[in-house]
C-alpha positions in Angstrom: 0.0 0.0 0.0 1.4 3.6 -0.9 2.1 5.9 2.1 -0.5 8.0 0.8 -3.3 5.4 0.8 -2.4 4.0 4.4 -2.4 7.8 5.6 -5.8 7.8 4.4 -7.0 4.4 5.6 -5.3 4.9 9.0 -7.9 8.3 8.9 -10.8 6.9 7.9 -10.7 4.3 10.5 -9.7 6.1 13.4 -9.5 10.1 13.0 -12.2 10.8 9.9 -13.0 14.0 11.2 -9.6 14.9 9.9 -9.7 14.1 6.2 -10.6 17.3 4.7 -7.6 18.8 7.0 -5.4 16.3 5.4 -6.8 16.9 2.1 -6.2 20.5 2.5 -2.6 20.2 3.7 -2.2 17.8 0.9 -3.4 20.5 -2.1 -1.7 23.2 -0.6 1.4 21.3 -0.6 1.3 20.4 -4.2 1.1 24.6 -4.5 3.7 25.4 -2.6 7.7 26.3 -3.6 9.8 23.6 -4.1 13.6 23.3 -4.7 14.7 22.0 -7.6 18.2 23.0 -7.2 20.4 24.0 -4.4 23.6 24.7 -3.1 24.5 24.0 0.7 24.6 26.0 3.9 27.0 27.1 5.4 26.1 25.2 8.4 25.7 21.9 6.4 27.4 18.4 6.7 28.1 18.7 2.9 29.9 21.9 3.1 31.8 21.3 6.3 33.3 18.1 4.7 34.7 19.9 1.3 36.3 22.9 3.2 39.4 21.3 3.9 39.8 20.1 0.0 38.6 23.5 -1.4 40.8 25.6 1.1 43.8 23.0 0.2 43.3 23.7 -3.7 43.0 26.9 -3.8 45.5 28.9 -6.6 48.0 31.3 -5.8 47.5 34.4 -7.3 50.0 36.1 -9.6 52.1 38.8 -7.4 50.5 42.7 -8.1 52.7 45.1 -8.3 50.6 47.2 -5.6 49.0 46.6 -2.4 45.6 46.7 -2.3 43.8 46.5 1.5 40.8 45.0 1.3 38.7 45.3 4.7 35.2 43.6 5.1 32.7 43.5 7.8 29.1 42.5 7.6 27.4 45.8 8.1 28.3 49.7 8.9 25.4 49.5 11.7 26.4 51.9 14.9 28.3 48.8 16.4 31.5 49.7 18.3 33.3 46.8 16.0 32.3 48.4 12.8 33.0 51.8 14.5 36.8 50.4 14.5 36.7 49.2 10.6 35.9 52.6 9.5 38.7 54.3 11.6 40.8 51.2 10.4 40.6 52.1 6.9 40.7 55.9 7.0 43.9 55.1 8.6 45.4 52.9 6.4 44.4 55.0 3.2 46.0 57.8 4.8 49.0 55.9 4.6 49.1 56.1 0.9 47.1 52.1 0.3 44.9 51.9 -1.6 42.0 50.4 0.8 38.5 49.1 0.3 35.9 48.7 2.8 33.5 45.7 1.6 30.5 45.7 3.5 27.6 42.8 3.3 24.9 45.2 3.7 25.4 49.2 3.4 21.7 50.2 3.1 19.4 51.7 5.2 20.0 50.9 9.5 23.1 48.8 8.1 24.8 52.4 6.8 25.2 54.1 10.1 28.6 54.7 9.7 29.1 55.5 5.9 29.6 59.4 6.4 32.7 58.3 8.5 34.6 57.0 5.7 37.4 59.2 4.4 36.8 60.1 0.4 40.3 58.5 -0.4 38.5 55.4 0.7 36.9 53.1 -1.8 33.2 51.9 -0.2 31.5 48.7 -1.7 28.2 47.0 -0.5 27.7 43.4 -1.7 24.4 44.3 -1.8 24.6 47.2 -4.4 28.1 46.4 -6.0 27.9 44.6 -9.5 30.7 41.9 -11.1 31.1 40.1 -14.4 28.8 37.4 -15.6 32.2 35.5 -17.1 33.6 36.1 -13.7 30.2 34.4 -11.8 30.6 31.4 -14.2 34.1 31.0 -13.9 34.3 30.8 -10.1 31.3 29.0 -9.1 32.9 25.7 -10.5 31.9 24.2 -7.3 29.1 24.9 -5.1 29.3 27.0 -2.7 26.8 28.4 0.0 25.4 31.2 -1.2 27.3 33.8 1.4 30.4 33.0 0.5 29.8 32.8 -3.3 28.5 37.0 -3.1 31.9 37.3 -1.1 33.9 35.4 -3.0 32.8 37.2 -6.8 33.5 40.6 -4.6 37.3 39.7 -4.1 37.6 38.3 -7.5 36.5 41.4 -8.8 38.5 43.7 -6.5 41.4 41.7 -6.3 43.3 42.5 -3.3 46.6 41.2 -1.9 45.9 41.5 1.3 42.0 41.1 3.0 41.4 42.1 6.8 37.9 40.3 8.2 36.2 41.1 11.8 33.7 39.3 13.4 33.1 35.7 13.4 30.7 35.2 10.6 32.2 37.6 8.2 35.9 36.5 9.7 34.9 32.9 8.1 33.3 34.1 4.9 36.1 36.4 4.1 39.1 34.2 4.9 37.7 31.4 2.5 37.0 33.3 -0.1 40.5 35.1 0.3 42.4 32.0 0.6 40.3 30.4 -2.7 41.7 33.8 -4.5 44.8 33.0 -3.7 45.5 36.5 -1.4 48.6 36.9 -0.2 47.8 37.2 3.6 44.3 37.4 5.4 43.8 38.9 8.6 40.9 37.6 11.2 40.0 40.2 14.1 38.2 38.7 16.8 36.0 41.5 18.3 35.0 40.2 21.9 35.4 36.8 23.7 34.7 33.8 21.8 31.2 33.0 21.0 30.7 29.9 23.2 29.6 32.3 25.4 26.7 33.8 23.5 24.3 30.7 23.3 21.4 32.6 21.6 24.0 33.8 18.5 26.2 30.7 18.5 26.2 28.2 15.9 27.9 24.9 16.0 29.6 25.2 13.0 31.6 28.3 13.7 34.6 26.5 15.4 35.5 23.2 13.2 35.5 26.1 10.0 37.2 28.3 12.6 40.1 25.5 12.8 40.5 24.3 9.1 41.3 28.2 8.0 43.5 29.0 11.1 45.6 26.0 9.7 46.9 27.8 6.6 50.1 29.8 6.7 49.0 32.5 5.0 46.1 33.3 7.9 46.6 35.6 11.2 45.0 36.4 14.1 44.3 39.3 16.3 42.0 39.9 19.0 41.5 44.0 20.5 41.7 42.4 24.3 44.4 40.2 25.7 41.5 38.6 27.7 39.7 38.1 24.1 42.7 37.0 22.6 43.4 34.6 25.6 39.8 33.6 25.5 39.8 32.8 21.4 43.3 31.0 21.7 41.4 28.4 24.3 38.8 27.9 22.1 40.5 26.8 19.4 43.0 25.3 21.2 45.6 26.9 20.0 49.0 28.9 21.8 47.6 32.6 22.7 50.6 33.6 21.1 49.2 33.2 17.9 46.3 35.9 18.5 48.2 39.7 18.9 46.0 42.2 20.9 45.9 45.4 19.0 43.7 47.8 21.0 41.1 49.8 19.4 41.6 53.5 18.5 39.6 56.5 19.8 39.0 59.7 18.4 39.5 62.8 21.0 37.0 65.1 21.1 37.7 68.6 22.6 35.9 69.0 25.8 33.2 71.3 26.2 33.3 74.9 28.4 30.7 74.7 31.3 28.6 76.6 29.3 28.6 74.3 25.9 27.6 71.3 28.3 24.3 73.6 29.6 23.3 74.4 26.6 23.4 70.5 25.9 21.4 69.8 28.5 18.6 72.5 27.6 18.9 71.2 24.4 17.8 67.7 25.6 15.5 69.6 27.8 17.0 68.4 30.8 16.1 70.6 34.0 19.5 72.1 36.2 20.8 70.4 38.6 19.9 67.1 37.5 22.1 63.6 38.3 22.7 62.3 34.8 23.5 58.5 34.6 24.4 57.9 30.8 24.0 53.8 29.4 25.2 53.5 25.7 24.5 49.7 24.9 22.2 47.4 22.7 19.6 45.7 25.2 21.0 42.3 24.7 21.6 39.6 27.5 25.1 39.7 27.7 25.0 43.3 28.9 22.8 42.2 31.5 20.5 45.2 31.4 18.6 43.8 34.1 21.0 44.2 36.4 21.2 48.3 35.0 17.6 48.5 35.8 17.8 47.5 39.5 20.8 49.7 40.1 18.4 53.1 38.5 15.6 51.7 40.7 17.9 51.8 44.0 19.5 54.5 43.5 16.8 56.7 42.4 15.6 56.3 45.9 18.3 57.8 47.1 18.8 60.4 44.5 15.3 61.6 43.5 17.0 63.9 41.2 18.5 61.1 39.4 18.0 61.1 35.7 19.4 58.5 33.4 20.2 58.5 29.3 20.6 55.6 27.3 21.7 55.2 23.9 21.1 52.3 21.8 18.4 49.8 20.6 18.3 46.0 20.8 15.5 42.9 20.8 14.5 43.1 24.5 13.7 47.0 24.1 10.1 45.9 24.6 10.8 44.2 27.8 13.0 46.8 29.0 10.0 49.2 28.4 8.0 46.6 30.5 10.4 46.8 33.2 10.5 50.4 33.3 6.7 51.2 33.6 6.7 47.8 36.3 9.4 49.8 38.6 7.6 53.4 37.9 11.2 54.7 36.1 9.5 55.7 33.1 10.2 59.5 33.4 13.7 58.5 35.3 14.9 56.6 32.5 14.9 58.4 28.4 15.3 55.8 25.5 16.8 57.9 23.2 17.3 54.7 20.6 20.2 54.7 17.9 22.0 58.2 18.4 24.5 60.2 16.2 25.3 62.3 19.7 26.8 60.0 21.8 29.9 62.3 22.6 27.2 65.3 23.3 25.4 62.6 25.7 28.9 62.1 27.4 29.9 65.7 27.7 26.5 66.4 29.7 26.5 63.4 32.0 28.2 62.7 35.3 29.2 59.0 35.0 28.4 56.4 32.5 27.5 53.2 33.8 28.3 49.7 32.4 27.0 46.3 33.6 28.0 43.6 31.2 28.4 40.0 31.8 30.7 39.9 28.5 33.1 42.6 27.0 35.6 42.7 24.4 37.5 46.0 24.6 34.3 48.2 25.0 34.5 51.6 22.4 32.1 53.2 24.4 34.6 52.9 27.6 37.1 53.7 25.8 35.0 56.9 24.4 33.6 58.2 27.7 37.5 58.7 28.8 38.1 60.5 26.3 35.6 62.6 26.8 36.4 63.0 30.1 33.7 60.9 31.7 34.2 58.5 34.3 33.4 55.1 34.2 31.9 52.6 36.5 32.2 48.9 35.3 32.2 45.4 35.8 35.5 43.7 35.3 35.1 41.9 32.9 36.8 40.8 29.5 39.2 43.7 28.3 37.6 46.0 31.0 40.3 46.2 32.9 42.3 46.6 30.0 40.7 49.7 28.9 40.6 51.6 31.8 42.9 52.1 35.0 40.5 50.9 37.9 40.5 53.8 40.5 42.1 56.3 38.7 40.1 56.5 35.4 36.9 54.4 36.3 36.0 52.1 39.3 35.1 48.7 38.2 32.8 45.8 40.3 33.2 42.3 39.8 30.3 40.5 37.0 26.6 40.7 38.8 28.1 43.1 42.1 25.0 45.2 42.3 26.1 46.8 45.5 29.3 47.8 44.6 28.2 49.0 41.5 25.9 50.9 43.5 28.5 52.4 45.8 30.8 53.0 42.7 27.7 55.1 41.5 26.4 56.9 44.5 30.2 57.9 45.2 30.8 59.5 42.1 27.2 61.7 41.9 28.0 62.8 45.1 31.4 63.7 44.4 32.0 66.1 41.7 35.7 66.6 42.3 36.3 63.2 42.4 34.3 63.2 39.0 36.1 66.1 37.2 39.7 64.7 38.7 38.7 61.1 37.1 37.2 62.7 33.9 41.2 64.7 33.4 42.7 61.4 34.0 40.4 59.1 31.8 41.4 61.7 28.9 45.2 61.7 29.2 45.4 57.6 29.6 43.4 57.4 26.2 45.4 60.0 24.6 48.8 57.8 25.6 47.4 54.5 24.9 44.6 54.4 22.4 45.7 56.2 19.2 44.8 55.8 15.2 48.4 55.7 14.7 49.4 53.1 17.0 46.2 50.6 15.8 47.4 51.2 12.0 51.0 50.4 12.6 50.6 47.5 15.0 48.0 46.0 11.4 51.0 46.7 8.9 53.4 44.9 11.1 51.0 42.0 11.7 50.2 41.2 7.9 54.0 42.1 6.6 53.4 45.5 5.2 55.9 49.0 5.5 53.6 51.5 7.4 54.1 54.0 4.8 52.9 52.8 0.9 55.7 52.5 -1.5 53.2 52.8 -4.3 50.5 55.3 -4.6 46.9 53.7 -4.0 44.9 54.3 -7.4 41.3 53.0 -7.2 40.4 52.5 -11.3 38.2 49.8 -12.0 37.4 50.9 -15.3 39.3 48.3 -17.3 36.8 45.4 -15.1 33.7 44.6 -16.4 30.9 45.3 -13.9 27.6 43.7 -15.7 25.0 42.7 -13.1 24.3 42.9 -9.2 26.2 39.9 -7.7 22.9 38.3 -6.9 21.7 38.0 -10.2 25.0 37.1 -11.9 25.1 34.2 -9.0 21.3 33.7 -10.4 22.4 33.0 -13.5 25.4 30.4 -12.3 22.6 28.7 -11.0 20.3 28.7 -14.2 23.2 28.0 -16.7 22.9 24.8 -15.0 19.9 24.1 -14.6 18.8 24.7 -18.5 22.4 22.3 -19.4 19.5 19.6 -18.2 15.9 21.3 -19.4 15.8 22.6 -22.8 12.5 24.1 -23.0 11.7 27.6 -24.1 11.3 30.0 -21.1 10.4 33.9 -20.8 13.1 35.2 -18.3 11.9 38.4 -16.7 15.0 40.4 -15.8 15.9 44.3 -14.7 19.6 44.2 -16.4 20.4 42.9 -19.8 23.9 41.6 -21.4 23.9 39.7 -24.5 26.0 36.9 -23.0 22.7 35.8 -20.8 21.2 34.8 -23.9 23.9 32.1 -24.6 22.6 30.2 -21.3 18.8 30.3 -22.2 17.4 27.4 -24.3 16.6 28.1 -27.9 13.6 29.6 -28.6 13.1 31.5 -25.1 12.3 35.5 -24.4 14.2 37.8 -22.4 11.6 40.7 -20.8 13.4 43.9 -20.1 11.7 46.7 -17.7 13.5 49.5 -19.8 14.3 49.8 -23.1 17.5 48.2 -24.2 19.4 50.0 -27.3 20.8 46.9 -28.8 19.0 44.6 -27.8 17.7 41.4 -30.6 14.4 40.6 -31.1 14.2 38.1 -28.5 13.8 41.0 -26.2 10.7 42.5 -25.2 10.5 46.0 -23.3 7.6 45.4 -20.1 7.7 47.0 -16.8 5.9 44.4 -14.9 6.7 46.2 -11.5 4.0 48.8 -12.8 1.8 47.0 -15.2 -1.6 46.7 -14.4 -2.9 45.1 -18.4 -0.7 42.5 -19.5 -2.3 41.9 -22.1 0.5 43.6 -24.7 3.1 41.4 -23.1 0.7 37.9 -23.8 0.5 39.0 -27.5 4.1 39.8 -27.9 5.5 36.3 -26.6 5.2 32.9 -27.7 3.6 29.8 -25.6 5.6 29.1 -22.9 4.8 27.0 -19.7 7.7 28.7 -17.5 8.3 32.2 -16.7 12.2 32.5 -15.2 12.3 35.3 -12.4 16.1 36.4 -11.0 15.0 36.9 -7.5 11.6 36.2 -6.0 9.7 39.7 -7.2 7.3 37.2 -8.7 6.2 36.5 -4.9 4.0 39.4 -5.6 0.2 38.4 -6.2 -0.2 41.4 -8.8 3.1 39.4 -10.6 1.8 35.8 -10.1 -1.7 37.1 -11.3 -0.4 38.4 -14.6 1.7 35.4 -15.1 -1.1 33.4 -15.1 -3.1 35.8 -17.4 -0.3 35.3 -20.1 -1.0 31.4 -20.2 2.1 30.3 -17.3 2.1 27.4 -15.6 5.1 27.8 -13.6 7.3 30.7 -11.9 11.4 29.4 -12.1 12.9 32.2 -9.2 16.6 32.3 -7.8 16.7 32.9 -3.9 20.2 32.7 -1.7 21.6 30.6 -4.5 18.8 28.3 -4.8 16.2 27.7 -8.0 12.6 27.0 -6.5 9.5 26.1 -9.0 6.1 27.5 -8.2 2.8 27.2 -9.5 1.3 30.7 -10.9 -1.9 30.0 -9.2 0.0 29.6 -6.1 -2.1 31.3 -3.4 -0.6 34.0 -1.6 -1.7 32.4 2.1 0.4 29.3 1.5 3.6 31.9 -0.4 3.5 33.7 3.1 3.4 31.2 5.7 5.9 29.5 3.5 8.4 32.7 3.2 8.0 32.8 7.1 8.7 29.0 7.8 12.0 29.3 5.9 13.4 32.8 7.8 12.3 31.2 10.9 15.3 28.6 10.0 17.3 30.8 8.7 17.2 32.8 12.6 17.9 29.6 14.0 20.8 28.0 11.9 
């Protein structure tokens, strides 16, 4: 008996009542997306097993006569470690590289930072950047997950000799896709403590790909903390020699007169003679805002005057607003969200207050000595490192509410001791923290004179730049697909270059949103973003059962609805390096709860 029938027998005996659920779930699976072709994760059993092979095979790269920094991070969000990436490559450009920031993301939230970056600095999103089509082909040979193929186009197109990665997802990306390039040398910066110690981030898979990279030659380490260093070396059971601290930079701002911190205050509407308490952190567990709640709560009994700023946004916001009204703080404590300010914030506040459970080497401790504010802390990861404890700040041990308290309640009673504290904060990070230092402490590390003896030049007009990486990887994956189905399609695409044509079957239609000056007459002008009659586009194409989309705009009903008006049966679409076949009367209940099933994985892998 088929599975089928004995699922339908086993009802009809004992659970009828359920058949026309079953028969439901049954047709709405037969509608819904399913792959036909796929690469792996990143996270896979597949994947993990190649590395070693693919990282052992890699070419060498011919030499370049100049050196070209290439330094990638996953987004330009207002993170303290992407902070350090921008100051990173402003300072290396103004050694005379030639330096590119690559960033995953650079739009919206994830952009933050991109008015930091210095104009002799040459700023690419993988996002928005685009790449040859003969380049896509050529280097997705093999499959790869879909991350490190966008990355791995990006370097082939920039073509660096040297590539500098920070944080552990990006650290992993980058470094295989430098060492499959062939780049000289690749630099991994490791931001904080390992991630062992963040369950609700960590993935499994982060430590055996962790070890097979750290095993070539041409790969170092750095860490910004010797406790982070110390902490990563462990881990990967390696010699903490192997992983150099190089302490982040800081810029020093001037510090206000008495009268340019008032009129910050008025301007935040803050009444005289308030206590200000200033928290600049994202409301994640590992700072252990719960713990900064209790202390407001406590000591705003003692000092009704007490008011306190924070800075920053983060997933348990809403329970932090929960807290707030539970504990009757809500006009004690201001979210002020993501800020552009922060050193205004610090120039009108009396301490700033910090009760992580986990710490790399913290920018915003760093920050509030400079700007002559003290700090109280817990000592913690590079903490300690990044202050001097009773001289510059006055640090608790992890979870020491009551000495945190007494740190606190010392200091806002003390304003001598704050101002004395403040002056010392500022000439300890003038001595210790500088651009200078960070950017020559990176050129020894990866082999490079701290001066360039070639002047940076960033032409890329003699590279081809065609298509988006997303669609160029789209069309990897379609080149092989139709190498095994040979029947004419209608490809719906926002970019045109004759060489596509050579990877469609015989017979098929390209549909172009704008008008294309040469194009043959295989290609047919239709804005389907804006269409509402396509009735022009049905007469103008032959019968075809599949319409090809490069991404998954045909998710849209309005776009599945006029698909099916031109006589489609099927939608072909490209999504994070997968091809997925969908019916065109796919309903958009079953497209939805199936978009939100599949990021609901993604989250969790």
């Amino acid at each position: 008996m088929k599975p089928l029938h004995r699922i339908r027998f086993f009802l009809t005996q004992y659970a009828p009542c359920l058949l026309p659920l079953a028969h439901f779930l049954l047709n709405a699976a037969r509608l819904a997306p399913f792959k036909v072709q796929g690469v792996p994760a990143i996270n896979s059993k597949s994947y993990a097993e190649k590395l070693r092979d693919i990282i052992n095979t890699a070419r060498h790269a011919p030499e370049q006569t100049s050196t070209h920094l290439l330094l990638y991070t996953g987004t330009l969000c207002s993170g303290g470690a992407e902070r350090q990436w921008c100051y990173l490559a402003n300072e290396l450009a103004s050694r005379g590289y030639r330096v590119t920031l690559l960033v995953d993301v650079i739009t919206g939230e994830c952009g933050h930072y991109v008015p930091l970056i210095h104009d002799n600095v040459q700023l690419m999103g993988l996002d928005t950047m685009k790449v040859s089509l003969n380049t896509a082909l050529t280097c997705t040979a093999q499959e790869f997950p879909y991350p490190l193929c966008a990355t791995l186009l990006a370097i082939l197109y920039l073509r660096p000799t040297h590539v500098l990665c920070q944080l552990d997802q990006t650290n992993i990306i980058g470094t295989t896709a430098a060492l499959l390039t062939g780049t000289q040398k690749v630099l991994m910066s490791f931001r904080s403590v390992n991630p062992s110690h963040f369950p609700y981030i960590y993935s499994e898979w982060l430590l055996p790909q962790y070890k097979e990279l750290i095993a070539s030659p041409r790969v170092v380490l750095t860490g910004n903390s010797r406790a982070g260093c110390d902490d990563y070396a462990q881990w990967l059971g390696i010699d903490s020699s192997r992983v150099t601290t190089i302490r982040n930079a800081v810029s020093i701002p001037e510090v206000p007169l008495p009268q340019r911190r008032q009129a910050i205050r008025q301007s935040l509407g803050i009444e005289p003679g308030k206590k200000i308490i200033l928290g600049v952190f994202r409301w994640t567990k590992e700072k252990n805002f719960h713990l900064f709640l209790e202390i407001v709560r406590d000591l705003h009994a003692r000092f009704p005057d007490l008011l306190v700023l924070h800075a920053g946004q983060g997933p348990y916001e809403h329970e932090v607003r929960h807290a707030l009204k539970r504990h009757g703080l809500q006009n004690v404590v201001r979210l002020l969200g993501r800020r552009e300010d922060v050193v205004d914030l610090m120039h009108c506040a009396d301490l700033l207050l910090l009760t992580s459970n986990n710490e790399g080497l913290p920018n915003v401790v760093l920050e509030a000595q400079a700007a002559a504010l003290p700090v109280v802390a817990t000592r913690v990861g590079g903490i300690p490192e990044a202050v001097q404890d009773g001289k510059t700040a006055l640090l608790a041990p992890r979870g020491d509410k009551e000495t945190l308290m007494a740190h606190c309640a010392e200091l806002l009673d003390n304003a001598a001791l704050r101002q004395s504290m403040g002056q010392a904060g500022r000439e300890f990070i003038q001595k210790k923290f500088s651009h200078a230092a960070m950017g020559d402490k990176m050129l020894d590390l990866i082999g490079l004179p701290h001066k360039s003896e070639n002047p940076a030049t960033h032409d890329l007009s003699s590279l081809a730049a065609e298509l988006p990486i997303a669609e160029a990887i789209a069309w990897v994956g379609l080149k092989k697909y139709f190498s095994e189905h040979h029947e004419p399609v209608v490809c719906f695409s926002r970019h045109f270059s004759s060489k596509e044509n050579s990877i469609l079957p015989d017979g098929s239609v390209r549909v172009c949103p704008q008008q294309i000056a040469d194009a043959d007459k295989n290609t047919i002008n239709f804005d389907w973003h804006i269409a509402s009659d396509w009735t022009s586009l049905k007469n103008s194409i032959p019968h075809c059962r599949t319409a090809v989309f490069l991404d998954n705009a045909c998710c849209e009903a309005k776009i599945r609805n006029g698909l099916n008006q031109c006589g489609f049966e099927h939608i072909l679409f490209h999504d994070q390096g997968n091809l997925y076949l969908i019916p065109t009367v796919h309903p958009s209940l079953f497209r939805r709860l199936w978009m939100l099933a599949r990021s609901s994985f993604r989250r969790r892998a």
